[in-house]
N, C-alpha and C positions, 0 to 999 in steps of 0.2 A: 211530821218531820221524821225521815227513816234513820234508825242508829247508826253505828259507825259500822262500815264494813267487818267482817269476820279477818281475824288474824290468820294467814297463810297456815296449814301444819305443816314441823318438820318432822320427821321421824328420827330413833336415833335408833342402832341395834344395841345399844349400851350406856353405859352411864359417861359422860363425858367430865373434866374435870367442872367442880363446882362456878366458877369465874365464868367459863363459857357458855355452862349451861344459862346464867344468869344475860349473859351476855344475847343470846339467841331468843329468851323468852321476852325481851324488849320489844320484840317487831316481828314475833311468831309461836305461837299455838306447839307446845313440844312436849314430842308423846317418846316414851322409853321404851323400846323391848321387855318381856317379862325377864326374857334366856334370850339366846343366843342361836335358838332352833328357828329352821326357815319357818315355820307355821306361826311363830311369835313375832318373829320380824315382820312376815305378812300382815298379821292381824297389827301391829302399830302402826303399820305404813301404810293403811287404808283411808287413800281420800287426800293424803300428803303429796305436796309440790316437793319435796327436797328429801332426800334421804343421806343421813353423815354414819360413815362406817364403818365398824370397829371389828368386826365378824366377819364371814366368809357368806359370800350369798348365795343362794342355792339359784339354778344357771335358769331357772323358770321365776325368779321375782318379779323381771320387768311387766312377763302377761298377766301373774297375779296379781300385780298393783297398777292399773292405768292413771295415768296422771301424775307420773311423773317429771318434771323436770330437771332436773339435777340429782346426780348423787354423788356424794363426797368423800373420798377416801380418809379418813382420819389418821393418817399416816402417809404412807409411800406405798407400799406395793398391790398394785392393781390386779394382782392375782385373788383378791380377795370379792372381786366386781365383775361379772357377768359380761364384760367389757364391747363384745360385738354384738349381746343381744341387748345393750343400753344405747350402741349409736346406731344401730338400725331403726332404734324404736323414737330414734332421733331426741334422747334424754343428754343431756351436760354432764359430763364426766370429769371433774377437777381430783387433785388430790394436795398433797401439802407438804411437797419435797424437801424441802427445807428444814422444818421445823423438829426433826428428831437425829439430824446428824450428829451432832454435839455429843448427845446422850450413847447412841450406835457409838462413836468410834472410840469414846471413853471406856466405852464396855469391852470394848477389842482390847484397849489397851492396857486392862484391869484385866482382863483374860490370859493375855501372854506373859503378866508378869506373875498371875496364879501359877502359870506351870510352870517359868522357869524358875522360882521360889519354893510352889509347893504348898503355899501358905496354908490353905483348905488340910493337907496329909498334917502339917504341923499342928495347926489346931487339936486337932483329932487326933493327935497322938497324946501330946502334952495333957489335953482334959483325962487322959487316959491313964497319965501317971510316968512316960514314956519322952523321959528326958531325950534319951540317946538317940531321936530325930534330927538332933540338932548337928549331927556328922552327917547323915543322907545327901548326897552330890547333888548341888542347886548353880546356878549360873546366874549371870549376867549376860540383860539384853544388850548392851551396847557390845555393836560389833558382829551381834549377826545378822544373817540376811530373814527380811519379812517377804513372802511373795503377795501380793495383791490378786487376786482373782478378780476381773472388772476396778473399774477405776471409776464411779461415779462421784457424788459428792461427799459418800459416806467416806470411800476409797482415798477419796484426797485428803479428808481430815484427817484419815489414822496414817498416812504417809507424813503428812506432817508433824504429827505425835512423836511416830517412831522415829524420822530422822532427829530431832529435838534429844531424843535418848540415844542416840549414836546406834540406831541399827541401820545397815544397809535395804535397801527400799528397792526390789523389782516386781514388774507389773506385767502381768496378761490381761491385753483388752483389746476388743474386736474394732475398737478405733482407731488404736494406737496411743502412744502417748511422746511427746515429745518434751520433758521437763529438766530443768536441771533438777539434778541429786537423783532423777528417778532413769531405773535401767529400764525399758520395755525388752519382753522376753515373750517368745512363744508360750503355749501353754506348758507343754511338756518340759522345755527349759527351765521354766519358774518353777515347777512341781521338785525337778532333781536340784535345783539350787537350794532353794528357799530353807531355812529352817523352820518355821513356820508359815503359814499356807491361812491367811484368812480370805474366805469368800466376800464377793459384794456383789454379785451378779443379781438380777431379778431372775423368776421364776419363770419361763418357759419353753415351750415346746424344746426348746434348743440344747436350754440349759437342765433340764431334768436329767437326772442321773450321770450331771458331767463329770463328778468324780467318782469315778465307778472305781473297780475293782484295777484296771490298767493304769489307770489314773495314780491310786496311793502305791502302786507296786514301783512306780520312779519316784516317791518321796525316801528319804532317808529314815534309816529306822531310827534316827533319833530324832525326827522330826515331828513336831505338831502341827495338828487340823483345826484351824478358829472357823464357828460356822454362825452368824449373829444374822443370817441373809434368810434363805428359803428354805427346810429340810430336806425337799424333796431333790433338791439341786447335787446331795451325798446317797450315793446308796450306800442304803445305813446297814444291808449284811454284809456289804464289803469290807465298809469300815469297821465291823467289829472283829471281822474275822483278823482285818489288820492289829488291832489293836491286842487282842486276846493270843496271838501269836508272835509279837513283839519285831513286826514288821513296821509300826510307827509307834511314838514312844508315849503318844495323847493325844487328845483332842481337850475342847473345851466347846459345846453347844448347846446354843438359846434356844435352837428350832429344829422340830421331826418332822417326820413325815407326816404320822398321826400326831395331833393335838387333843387333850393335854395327853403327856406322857405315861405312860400306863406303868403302875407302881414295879409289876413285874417284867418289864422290861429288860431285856439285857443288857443296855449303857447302864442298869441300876447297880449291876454287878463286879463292875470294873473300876477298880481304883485308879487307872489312869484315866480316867475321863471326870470333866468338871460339868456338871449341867444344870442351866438353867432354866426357867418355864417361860420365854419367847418374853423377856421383860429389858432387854437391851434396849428400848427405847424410852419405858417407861419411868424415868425418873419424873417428879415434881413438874422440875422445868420443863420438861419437852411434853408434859402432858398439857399443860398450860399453854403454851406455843400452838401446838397440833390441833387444842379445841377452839382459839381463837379464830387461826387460821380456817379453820376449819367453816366458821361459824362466818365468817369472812367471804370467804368461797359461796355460800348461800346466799348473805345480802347480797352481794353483788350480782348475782343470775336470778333473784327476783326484783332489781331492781334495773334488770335489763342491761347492767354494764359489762363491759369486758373482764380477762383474769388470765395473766401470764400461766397457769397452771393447768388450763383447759387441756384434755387429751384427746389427741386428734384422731380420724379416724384410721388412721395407719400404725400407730400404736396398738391395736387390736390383732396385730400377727397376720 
């Protein structure tokens, strides 16, 4: 009498949250990355039907790991997935749009209210001994205008955020938008309006270096830069030059260009700038949400069914 079949492998490039992990080794064989470098990604994804993806893949995975079927974005943006050399190689491409919006546009909105506050310069003054921060000129968001850069899902949640706090809400997006309370605006319109300027664009070809140097020279100098999307999407010597010259009056950014950010970095130097280490999505819940999902995404392409999240071959630019 022959055993029971061997359980599928999934691979993962990272550690996913506990619930899911738990979740995925029910009905499959699941091996970790050591790191995060392609030759450890390769080496766990050896011999695996499924790969879920927390990392950036180096653009030759697909021919070092035959036998693929699926790979799964463990988040949103597919810039991090080899993307035409997975549907050429005819592998399943999902990802899991949904599940970190919440967390993204909360971080927007903790972001805008850092700079118009300060709260980060107040901490660090007061532990300092340095009562007299508490006169330094801070505002109120209600009342000004947010530009949206893209308007996806992350885009609509933190428009509905901000209108809830009485900021006015205008939008550049290459679809248009047609909403009430929301203005649709050229790009360059939205950049000289907006007092603040959050991106939501994805990463490519198109959008790399869309806010370049002509781009921040129509934002106002008392304006700020929220960047919780792609880093690559800001050229980041423009911006500094903006910022270090008091051509704009902050930013506040999750994501570079290089990953992680390098200690001596020049955003490390600038007191108007808030930075974080690309963790806007990463709270509790939304890691929870992303690895179910995620794990979701998997049973269902080994179990030969369909998935609203499939990405088509046109989505590869």
């Amino acid at each position: 009498m022959s055993g029971a079949a061997p359980l599928p492998v999934v691979a993962l490039t990272g550690p996913m949250h506990p619930q899911a992990t738990a979740a995925l080794a029910g009905f499959a064989a699941v091996r970790i990355a050591d790191s995060p470098s392609s030759d450890d990604i390769v080496r766990a994804a050896q011999g695996a039907t499924a790969l879920i993806v927390r990392h950036k893949l180096a653009d030759d995975l697909v021919e070092r790991v035959p036998g693929l079927r699926i790979i799964v974005r463990h988040g949103t943006g597919l810039d991090f997935i080899p993307l035409r050399h997975a549907l050429a190689a005819g592998i399943r491409v999902a990802n899991v749009p949904e599940a970190n919006v919440r967390s993204v546009a909360e971080h927007v909105i903790a972001a805008l209210f850092l700079l118009a506050r300060r709260l980060d310069r107040q901490d660090r003054q007061v532990r300092a001994g340095n009562w007299a921060v508490r006169d330094e000129p801070r505002f109120e968001l209600a009342g000004r205008t947010l530009g949206l850069v893209g308007y996806g899902r992350i885009g609509r949640r933190v428009a509905a955020l901000a209108a809830a706090l009485g900021m006015r809400v205008v939008v550049a997006s290459r679809r248009g938008v047609e909403e009430e309370g929301v203005t649709s605006l050229d790009l360059d319109s939205l950049l000289a309006a907006a007092d603040f300027v959050s991106l939501h664009v994805p990463l490519t070809p198109q959008t790399t270096g869309l806010i370049d140097a002509r781009a921040l020279s129509l934002m106002k100098p008392t304006a700020y830069l929220v960047n919780a999307a792609r880093g690559a999407v800001v050229d980041e010597a423009a911006l500094l030059d903006s910022l270090r010259h008091g051509r704009l009056a902050g930013a506040a950014l999750d994501v570079f260009a290089e990953q992680p950010l390098q200690q001596d970095h020049p955003f490390t130097a600038l007191d108007n700038v808030i930075l974080t280490p690309h963790s806007a999505a990463l709270t509790e819940d939304a890691m929870l949400r992303m690895g179910l999902q995620s794990v979701e995404e998997v049973r269902r392409a080994l179990a030969g069914e369909a998935s609203e999240n499939v990405i088509a071959a046109n989505a590869a630019g």
